[in-house]
N, C-alpha and C positions, 0 to 999 in steps of 0.2 A: 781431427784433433782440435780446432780452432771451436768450434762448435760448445765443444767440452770445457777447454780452457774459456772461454766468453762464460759459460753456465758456471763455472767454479767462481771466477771472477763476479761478478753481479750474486752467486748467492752467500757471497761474504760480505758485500758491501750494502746489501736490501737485509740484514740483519743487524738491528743494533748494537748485538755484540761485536761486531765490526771495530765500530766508534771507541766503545769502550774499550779495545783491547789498546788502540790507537792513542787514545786521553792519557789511558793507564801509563804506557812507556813512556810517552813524551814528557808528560808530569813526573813519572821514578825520575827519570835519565835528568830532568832540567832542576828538579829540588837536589839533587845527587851533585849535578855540578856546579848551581849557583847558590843554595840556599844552607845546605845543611855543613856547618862548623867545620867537619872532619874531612870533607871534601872536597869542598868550595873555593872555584877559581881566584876568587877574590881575596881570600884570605892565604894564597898560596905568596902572590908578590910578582908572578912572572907569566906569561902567556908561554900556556902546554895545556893541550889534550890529553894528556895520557891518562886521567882519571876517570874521565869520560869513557875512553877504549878500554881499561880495566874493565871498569863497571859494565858496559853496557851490554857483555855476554851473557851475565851472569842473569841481567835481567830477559833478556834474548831464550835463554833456556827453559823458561818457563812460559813465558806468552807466545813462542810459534808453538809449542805440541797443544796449544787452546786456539789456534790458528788452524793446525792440520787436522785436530782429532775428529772433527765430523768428514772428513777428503772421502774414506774408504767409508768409515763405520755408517754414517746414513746413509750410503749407498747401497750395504748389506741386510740392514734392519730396515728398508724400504723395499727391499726384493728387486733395487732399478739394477743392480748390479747386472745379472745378466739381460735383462732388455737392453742396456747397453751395450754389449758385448754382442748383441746379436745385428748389430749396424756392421758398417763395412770400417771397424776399430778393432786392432788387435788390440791385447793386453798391455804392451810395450808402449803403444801410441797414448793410450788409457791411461797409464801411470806417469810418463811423461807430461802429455798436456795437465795431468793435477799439479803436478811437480813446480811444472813452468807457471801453472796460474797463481800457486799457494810462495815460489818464489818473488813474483813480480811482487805481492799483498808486500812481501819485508820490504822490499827495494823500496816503496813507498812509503814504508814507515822507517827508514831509515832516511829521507830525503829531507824531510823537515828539520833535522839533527846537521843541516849542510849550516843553517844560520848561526848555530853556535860558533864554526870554526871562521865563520864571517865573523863574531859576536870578537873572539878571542883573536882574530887578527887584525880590527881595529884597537883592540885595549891594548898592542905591546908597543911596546915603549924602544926605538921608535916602531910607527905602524906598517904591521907588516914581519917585526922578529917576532917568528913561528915555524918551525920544523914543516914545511909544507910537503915535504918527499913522506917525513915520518906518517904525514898526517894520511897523503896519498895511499900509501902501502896498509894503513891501519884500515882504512875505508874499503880499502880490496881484504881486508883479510876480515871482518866485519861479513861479506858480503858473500864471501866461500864459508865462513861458519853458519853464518843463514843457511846457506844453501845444504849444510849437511844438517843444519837444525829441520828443516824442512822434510828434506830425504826420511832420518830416522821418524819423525811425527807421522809422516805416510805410510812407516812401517807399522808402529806403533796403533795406527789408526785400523790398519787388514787385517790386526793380529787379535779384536776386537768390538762383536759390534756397539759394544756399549761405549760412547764418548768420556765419560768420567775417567773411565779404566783406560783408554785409546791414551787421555792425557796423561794419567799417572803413569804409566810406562812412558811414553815419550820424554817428559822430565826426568825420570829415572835413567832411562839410556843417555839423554843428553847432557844429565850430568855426570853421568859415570864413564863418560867419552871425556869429558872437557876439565873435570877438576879429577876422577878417580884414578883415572890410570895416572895420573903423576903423582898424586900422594904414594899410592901403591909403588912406585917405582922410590919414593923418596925414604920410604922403611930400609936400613942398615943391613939387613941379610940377602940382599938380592947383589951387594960388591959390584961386580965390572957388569953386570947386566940392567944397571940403573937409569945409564945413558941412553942405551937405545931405547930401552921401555919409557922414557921420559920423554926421546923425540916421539913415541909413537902416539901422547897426549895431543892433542886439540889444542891444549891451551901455549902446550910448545910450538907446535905451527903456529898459531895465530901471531905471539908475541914475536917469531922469526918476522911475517911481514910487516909490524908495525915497526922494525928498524930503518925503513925508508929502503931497503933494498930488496923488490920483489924475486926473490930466487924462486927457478920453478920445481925446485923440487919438493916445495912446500905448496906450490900450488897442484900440483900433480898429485901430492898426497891428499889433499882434501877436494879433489875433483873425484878419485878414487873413493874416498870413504863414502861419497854422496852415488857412484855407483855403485857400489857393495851394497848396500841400501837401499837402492831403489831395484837391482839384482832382487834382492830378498822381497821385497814388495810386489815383484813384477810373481815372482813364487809362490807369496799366498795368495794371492789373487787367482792363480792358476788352481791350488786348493778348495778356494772359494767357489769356484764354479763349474768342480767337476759333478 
């Protein structure tokens, strides 16, 4: 597996789009929380992150499936698919080590985003009043939604060898995990079934761990969703190379 997760890792970061995808969030996510009027810490009056943690999924859902969409699809429209598979690698080890490499790319690009909650806890007044549990639980809950953004993009990516399409489905599924099933759930005729279908969103986990208390049934739910996922992955991949 190391082999593979090394190869995934280097051929994301030996490609300029790399960079760019890396410039892209840091610049959305840092105009988003200091520069632009409607958002901006500065014009709030008080040290909190939570505009930051709001936003930074929404921009998340769109740049991992341009993160994952080449994992499977150039692997299939290169034909390396099964010369891989004919190493001493099962399918499960294969889809994992992508998993694990295309995960570690987030963790990294969410690392740089550590200096703002530096940035915001010397500005409060005095230094240092800042939710740092809330901010804790927000960063773990950031980091399980990577990790199912990730997941579904590696679906997204087997289910297609063309990378355009790998993307547009990955943004699709990701956002129709993370904002749709709660709109859906938030329409009047669905009565006493609104609740659960509202915990069963994305964006209802996530908001649960940014209350600064990590319950696990929330993390056990998006450890789950990110196997279901990569279950489904690890299947067409078995499609792929019969």
């Amino acid at each position: 597996m190391l082999p593979v997760f090394r190869k995934e890792i280097n051929g994301f970061f030996s490609s300029p789009v790399a960079y760019v995808i890396m410039v892209v969030f840091l610049t959305a996510v840092g105009l988003m929380l200091w520069v632009f009027p409607d958002t901006s810490l500065l014009d709030y009056g008080y040290a909190d992150l939570g505009v930051f943690f709001n936003l930074t999924p929404y921009v998340m859902l769109f740049l991992i499936p341009a993160i994952t969409m080449r994992s499977i699809a150039e692997e299939v429209r290169a034909g390396t698919i099964e010369w891989l598979l004919t190493k001493p690698l099962t399918r499960w080890q294969l889809v994992l080590a992508k998993f694990g490499a295309n995960w570690l790319v987030v963790v990294l690009l969410l690392l740089p985003t550590l200096l703002y909650y530096y940035s915001v806890y010397q500005l409060g007044n005095p230094v240092g009043n800042l939710d740092s549990a809330s901010v804790f639980g927000s960063y773990v809950g950031l980091l399980l939604l990577g990790g199912v953004f990730v997941a579904v993009g590696l679906f997204a990516s087997s289910i297609n060898e063309n990378q355009v399409v790998a993307f547009v489905i990955g943004v699709f599924l990701c956002f129709l995990l993370y904002v749709g099933i709660s709109s859906v759930a938030g329409l009047s005729f669905w009565g006493t079934l609104s609740y659960p279908l509202t915990w069963l969103a994305l964006d209802a986990q996530y908001q649960a761990l940014g209350r600064g208390l990590i319950d696990s049934r929330n993390v056990i739910y998006l450890l789950s969703v990110i196997t279901i996922f990569l279950v489904l992955t690890e299947w067409r991949m078995t499609a792929l190379t019969r």
